[in-house]
C-alpha positions as CSV (number, residue, x, y, z in Angstrom):
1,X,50.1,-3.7,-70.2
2,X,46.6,-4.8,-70.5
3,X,47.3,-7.8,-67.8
4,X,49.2,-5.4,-65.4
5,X,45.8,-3.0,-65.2
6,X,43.6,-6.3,-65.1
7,X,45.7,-7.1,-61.7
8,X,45.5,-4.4,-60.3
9,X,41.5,-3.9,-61.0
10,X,41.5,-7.7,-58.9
11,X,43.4,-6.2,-55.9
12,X,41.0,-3.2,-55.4
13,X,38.2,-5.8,-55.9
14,X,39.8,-7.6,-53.2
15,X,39.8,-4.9,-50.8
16,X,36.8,-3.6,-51.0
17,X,35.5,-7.2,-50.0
18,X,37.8,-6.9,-46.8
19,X,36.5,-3.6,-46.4
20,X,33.3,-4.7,-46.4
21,X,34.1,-7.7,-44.0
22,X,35.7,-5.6,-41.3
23,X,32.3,-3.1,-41.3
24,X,30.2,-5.6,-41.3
25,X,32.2,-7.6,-38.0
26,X,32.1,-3.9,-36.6
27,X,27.8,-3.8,-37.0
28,X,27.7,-7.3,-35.4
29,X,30.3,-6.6,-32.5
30,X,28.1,-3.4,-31.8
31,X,24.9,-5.5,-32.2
32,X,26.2,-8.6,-30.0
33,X,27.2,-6.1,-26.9
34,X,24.1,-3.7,-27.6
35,X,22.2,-7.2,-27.5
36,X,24.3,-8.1,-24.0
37,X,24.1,-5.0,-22.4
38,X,21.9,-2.2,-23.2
39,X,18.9,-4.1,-23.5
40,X,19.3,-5.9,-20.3
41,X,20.0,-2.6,-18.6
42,X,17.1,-1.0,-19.8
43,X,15.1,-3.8,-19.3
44,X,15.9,-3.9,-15.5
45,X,14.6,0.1,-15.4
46,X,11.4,-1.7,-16.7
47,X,11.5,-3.9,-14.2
48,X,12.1,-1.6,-11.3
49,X,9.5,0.4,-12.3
50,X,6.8,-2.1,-12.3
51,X,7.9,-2.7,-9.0
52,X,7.6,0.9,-7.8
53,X,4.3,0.3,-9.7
54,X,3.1,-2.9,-8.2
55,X,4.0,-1.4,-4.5
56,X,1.7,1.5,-5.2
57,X,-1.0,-1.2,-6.8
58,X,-0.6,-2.6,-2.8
59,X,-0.8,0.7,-0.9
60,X,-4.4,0.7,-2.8
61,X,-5.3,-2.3,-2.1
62,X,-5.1,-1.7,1.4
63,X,-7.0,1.4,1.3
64,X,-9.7,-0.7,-0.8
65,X,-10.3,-3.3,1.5
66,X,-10.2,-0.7,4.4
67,X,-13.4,1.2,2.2
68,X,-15.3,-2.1,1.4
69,X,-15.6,-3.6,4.8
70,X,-15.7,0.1,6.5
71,X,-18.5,1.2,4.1
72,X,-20.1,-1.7,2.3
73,X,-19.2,-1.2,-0.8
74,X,-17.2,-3.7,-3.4
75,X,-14.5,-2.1,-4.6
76,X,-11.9,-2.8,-7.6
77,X,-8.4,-3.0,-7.8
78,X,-6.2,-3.6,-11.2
79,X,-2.7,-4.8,-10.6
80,X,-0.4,-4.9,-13.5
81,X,1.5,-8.8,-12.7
82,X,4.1,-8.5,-15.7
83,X,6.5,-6.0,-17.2
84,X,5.9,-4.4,-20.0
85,X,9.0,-4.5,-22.5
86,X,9.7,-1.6,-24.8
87,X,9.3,-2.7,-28.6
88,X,12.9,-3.3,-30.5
89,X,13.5,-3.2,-33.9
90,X,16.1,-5.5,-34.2
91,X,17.0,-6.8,-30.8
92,X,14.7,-8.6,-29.3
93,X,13.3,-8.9,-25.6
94,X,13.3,-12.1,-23.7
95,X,9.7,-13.1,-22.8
96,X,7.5,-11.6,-20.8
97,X,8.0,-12.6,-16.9
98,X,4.6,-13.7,-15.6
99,X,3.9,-12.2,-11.7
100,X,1.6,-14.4,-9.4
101,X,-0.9,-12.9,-7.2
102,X,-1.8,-15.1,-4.4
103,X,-3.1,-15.6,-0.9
104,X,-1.3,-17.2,1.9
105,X,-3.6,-19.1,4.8
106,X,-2.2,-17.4,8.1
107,X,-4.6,-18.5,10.5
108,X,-7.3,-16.9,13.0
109,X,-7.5,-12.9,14.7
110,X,-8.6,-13.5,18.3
111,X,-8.8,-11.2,21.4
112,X,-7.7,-11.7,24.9
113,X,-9.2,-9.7,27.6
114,X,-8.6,-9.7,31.5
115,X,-7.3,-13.4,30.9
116,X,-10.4,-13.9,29.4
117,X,-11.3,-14.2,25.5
118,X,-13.5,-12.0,23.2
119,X,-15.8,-13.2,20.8
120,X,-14.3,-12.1,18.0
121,X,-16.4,-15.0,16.0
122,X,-19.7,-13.3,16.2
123,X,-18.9,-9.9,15.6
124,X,-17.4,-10.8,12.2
125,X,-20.7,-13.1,11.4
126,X,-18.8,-16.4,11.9
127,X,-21.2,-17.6,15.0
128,X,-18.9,-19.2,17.4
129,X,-15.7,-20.4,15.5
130,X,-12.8,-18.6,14.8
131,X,-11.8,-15.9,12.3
132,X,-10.0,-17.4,9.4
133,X,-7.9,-14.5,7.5
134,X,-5.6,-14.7,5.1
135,X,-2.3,-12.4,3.7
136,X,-1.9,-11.5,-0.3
137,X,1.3,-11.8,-2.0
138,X,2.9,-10.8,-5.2
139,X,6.1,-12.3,-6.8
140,X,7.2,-12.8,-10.4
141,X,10.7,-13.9,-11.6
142,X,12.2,-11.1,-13.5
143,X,14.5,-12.0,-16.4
144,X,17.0,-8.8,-15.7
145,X,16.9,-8.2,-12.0
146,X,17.0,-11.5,-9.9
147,X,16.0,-12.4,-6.6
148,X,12.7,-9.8,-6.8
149,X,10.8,-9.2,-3.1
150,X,7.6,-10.9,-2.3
151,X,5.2,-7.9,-1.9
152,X,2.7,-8.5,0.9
153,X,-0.6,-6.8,2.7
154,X,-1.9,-7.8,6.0
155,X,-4.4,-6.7,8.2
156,X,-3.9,-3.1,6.4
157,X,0.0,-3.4,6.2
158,X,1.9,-3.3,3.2
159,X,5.7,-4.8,3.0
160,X,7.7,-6.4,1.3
161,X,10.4,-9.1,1.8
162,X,13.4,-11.0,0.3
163,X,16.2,-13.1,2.0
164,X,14.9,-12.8,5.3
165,X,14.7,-8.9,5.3
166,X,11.1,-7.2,5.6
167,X,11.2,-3.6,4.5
168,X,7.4,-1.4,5.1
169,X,6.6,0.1,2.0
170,X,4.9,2.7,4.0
171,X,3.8,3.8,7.8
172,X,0.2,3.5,7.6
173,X,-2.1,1.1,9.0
174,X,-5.8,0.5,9.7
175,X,-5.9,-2.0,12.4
176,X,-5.7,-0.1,15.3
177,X,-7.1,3.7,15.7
178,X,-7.0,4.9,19.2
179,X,-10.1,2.6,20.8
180,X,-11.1,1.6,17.6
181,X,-10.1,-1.9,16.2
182,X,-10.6,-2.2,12.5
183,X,-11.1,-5.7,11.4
184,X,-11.8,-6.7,7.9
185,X,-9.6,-10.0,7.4
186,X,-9.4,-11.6,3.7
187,X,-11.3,-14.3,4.2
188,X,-11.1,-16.0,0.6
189,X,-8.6,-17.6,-1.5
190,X,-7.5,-16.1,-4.7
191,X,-4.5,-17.1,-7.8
192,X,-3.9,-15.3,-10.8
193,X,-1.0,-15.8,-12.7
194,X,-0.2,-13.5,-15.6
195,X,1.4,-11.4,-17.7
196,X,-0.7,-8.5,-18.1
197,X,-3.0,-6.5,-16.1
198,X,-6.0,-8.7,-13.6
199,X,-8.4,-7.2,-12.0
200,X,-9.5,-7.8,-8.2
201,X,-12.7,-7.3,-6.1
202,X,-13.3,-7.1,-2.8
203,X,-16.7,-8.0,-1.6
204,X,-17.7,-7.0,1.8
205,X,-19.5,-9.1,3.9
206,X,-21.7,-8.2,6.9
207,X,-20.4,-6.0,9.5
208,X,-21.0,-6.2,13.0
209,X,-20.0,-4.1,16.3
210,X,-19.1,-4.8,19.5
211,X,-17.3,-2.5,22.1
212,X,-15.1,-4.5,24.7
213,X,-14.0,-3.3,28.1
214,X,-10.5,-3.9,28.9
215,X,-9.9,-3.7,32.8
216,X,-6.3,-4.8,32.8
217,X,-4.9,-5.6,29.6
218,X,-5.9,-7.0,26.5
219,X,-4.0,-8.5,23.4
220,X,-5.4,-8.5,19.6
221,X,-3.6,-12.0,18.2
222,X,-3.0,-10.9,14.5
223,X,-1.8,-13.5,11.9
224,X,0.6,-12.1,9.9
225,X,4.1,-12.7,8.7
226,X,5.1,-9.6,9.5
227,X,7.6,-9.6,12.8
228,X,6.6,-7.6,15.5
229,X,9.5,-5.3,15.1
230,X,8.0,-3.5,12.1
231,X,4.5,-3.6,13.9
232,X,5.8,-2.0,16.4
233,X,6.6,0.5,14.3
234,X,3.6,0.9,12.2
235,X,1.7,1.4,15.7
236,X,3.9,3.9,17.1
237,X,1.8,6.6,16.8
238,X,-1.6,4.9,18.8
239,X,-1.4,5.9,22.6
240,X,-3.9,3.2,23.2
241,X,-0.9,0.5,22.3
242,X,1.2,-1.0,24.6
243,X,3.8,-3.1,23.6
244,X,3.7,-5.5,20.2
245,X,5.0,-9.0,21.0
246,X,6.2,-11.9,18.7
247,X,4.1,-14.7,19.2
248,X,4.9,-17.1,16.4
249,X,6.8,-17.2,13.0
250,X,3.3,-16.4,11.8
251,X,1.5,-14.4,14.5
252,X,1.8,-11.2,16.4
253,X,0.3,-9.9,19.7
254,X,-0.9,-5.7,19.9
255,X,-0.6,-5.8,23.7
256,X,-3.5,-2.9,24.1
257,X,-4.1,-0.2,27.4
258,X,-6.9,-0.3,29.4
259,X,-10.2,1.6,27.7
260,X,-13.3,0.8,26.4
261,X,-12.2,-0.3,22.6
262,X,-14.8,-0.2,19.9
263,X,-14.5,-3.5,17.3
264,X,-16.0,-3.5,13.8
265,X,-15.4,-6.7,11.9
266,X,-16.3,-7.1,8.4
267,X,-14.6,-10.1,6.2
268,X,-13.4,-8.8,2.5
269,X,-13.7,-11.5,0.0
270,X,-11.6,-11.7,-3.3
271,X,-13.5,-12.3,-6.4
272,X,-16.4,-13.5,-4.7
273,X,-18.5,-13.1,-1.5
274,X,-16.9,-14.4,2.3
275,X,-18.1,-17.6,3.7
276,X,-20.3,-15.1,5.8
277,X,-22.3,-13.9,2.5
278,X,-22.1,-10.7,0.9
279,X,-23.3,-7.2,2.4
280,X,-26.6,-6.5,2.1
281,X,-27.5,-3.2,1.0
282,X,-29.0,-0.9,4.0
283,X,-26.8,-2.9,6.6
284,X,-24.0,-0.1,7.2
285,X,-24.6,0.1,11.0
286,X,-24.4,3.8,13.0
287,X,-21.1,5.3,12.6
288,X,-19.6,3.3,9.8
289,X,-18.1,5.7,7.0
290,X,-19.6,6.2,3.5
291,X,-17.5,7.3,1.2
292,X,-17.9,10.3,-1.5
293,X,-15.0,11.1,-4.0
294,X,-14.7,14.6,-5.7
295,X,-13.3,14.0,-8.9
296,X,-12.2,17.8,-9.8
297,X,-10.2,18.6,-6.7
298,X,-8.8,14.8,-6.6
299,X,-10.0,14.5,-2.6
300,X,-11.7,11.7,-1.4
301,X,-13.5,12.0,1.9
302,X,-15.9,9.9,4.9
303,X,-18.7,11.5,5.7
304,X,-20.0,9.4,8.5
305,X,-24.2,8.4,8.9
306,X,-26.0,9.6,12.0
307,X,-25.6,12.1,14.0
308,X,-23.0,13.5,16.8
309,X,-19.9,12.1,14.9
310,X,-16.9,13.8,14.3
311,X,-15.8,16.1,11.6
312,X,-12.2,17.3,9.7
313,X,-11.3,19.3,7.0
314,X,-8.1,19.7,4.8
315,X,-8.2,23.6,5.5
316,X,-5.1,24.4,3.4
317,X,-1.9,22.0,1.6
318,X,0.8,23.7,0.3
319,X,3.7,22.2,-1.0
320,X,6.6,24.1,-2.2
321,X,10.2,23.0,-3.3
322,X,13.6,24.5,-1.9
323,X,17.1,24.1,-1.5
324,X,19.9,24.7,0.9
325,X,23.3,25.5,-0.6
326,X,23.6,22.2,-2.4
327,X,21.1,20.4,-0.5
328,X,17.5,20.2,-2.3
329,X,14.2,19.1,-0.5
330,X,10.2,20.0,-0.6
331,X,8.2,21.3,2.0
332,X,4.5,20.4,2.5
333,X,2.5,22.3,4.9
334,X,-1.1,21.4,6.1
335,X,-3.6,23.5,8.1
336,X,-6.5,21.5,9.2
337,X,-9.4,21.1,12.0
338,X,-11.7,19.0,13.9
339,X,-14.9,19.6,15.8
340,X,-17.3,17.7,17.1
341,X,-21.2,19.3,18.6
342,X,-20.8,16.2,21.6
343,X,-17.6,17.8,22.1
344,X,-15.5,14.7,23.1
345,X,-12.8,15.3,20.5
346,X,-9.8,13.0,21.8
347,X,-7.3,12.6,18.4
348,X,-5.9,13.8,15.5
349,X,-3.5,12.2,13.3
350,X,-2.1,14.2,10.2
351,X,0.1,11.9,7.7
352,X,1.8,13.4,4.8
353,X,3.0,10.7,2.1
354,X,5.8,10.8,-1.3
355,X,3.8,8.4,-3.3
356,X,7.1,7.8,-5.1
357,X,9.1,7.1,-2.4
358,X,7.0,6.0,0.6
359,X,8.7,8.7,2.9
360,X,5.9,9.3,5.7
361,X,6.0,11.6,8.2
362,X,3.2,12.6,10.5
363,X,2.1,13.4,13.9
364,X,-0.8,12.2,16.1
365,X,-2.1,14.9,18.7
366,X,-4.3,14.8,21.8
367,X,-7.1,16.5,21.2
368,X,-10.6,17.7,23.6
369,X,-13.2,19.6,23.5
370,X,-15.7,20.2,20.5
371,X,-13.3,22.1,18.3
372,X,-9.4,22.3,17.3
373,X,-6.7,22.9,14.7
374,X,-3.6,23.1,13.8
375,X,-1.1,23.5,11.3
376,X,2.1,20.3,10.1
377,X,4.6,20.7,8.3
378,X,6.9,18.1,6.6
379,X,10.2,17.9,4.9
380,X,11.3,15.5,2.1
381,X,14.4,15.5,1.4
382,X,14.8,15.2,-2.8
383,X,17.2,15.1,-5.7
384,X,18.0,18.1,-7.8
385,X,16.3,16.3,-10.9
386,X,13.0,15.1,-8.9
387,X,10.0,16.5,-10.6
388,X,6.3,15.5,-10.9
389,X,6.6,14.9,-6.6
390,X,3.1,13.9,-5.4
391,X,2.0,13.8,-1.7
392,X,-0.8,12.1,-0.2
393,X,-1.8,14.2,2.9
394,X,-4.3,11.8,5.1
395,X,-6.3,13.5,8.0
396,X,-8.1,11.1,10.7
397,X,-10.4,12.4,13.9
398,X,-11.3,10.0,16.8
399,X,-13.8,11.3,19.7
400,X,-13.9,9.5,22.4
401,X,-16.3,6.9,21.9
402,X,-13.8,5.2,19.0
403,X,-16.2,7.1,16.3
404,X,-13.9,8.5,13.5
405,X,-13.5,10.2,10.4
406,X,-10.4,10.1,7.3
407,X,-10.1,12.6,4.5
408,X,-7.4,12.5,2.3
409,X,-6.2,14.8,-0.3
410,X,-3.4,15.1,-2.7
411,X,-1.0,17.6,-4.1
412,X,1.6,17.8,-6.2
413,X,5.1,19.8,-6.9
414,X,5.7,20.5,-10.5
């Protein structure tokens, strides 16, 4: 009797054990695929959203270059070059991808007029040479989502590319302003490679200004990788733009109307000061923008120095969210106006932005006169579960002499 209870004590020994066993190949199994799966999934969210993050880091670099050679200031930029994994418990994360920030030589800006050619060269403080600018570029290797885009700026556009394809990351440009050129080429090279945050400058050299008279037609060569097809678009709104034409794999022509055409020039170094030297201080000619930033209401405007220039105001944004049956979108509505005491208004562009989308729309009106306003509305079409939506409503004045004004404000749907 006594070895009859002792054998059957062994068997539920025994199954416990396999008990045991088959739990413990469950925990793995779930392990192995959470391991295989999940965290690769959630790490490509990461990814995508330093992306989205990186684009925006772009979008401000452009505006920063656009304030240091337009005002004199240096300016800062941090960009964010890696992902940043969430912290595991047990599984682990593969290592951090490292992003390279980098420019690309893309050759000289230069100016045709009347089958003639501009000096360009002096303007920007290179004497008689040429006008050396150069693209930036971002690209990483991501372990979760291959084949990332190169993200790009030049000459005040942001895009980015992959496999041939070039995508705008958003409609707005700086190069061209009615008859006002805007010139502020990188003009030094820069690497960092890393993991983590860097953080840029952008040091202004000196500005100079020349206006041009354009009988016939004139063409601005700009170096840039970007084809013409997207220029075209990005310039869609200037009346004082022609045609754009595709030069080169690496150059564009802005085939420009007849006009007198204002040119400031200003090279923007990385890191350190353009071959030209750095900006001195009290330099910032007549008409150049300075630039005062309102912390509380989160606008940022340029007040221009002198006198008879043009002004705008942001009257009124609202921005209000709707939907149509099943259809959901938001509505932003500005109310702005212009004057001007010399009373040679001639444009008005208003540009409403989704910083987390890039959807732009705007309009660009002919304006005259010393006063005038308006009202512009725009509609983004959104998900049901969109919240947080921000919009970056821009407003520029031009008069007639290529003197102009931008103020910029922001707003955002709950």
């Amino acid at each position: 009797m006594d070895e009859v209870m002792r054998l059957r004590d062994d068997e539920r020994g025994q199954a416990v054990q396999v008990g045991f066993v088959l739990v413990l190949l469950v925990v793995l199994t779930a392990f192995s695929g959470y391991q295989a799966f999940v965290v690769p999934e959630q790490n490509a969210q990461v990814e995508f959203q330093h992306t989205q993050s990186v684009e925006e880091s772009m979008r401000h670099l452009r505006d920063r270059v656009y304030l240091a050679g337009a005002t004199g200031g240096t300016q800062s930029l941090t960009v964010d070059l890696g992902p940043n994994y969430p912290p595991r418990l047990f599984a682990m994360n593969p290592p951090t991808p490292t992003g390279r920030l980098h420019t690309r030589a893309a050759g000289s800006l230069s100016l045709t007029v009347d089958g003639g050619t501009a000096n360009l060269s002096a303007a920007c403080g290179y004497g008689n040479g040429s006008v050396p600018s150069r693209s930036l570029a971002y690209e990483v290797d991501y372990n979760a989502r291959p084949a990332a885009p190169t993200l790009a700026y030049s000459h005040g556009a942001v895009y980015e590319h992959a496999g041939g394809a070039y995508v705008l990351l958003d409609e707005h440009q700086s190069l061209v302003t009615n008859h006002t050129l805007s010139l502020y080429p990188l003009a030094t090279p820069y690497t960092r490679a890393s993991s983590g945050p860097v953080t840029v400058e952008l040091v202004p050299g000196p500005v100079g200004r020349t206006t041009v008279e354009v009988n016939s037609t004139a063409t601005l060569v700009v170096p840039t990788r970007l084809p013409a097809e997207q220029w075209t678009t990005l310039l869609s709104d200037q009346p004082t733009v022609r045609d754009v034409v595709q030069r080169s794999d690496t150059s564009v022509g802005v085939v420009l109307e007849p006009g007198n055409y204002t040119v400031a020039c200003a090279p923007v170094g990385l890191d350190d000061a353009p071959p030209t030297g750095p900006r001195a201080l009290g330099t910032l000619p007549t008409g150049e923008p300075t630039e005062q930033t309102n912390q509380t209401t989160n606008e940022t405007t340029q007040e221009p120095t002198g006198d008879h220039r043009p002004n705008a105001t942001i009257e009124n944004v609202t921005a209000t969210r709707d939907r149509s049956g099943s259809t959901f979108h938001n509505d932003v509505t500005v109310e702005w106006s212009a004057s001007d005491v010399d009373g040679d208004l001639d444009a008005v562009t208003v540009r409403v932005t989704d910083l987390n989308t890039s959807e732009t729309h705007s309009t660009s009106l002919n304006v005259s006169g010393s006063s005038a306003s308006g009202t512009f509305s725009a509609t983004f079409g959104k998900d049901r579960k969109d919240e947080g939506t921000t919009y970056r409503v821009t407003l520029t004045v031009v008069d007639e002499r290529g003197h102009q004004i931008r103020k910029e404000k922001r707003v955002t749907i709950e």
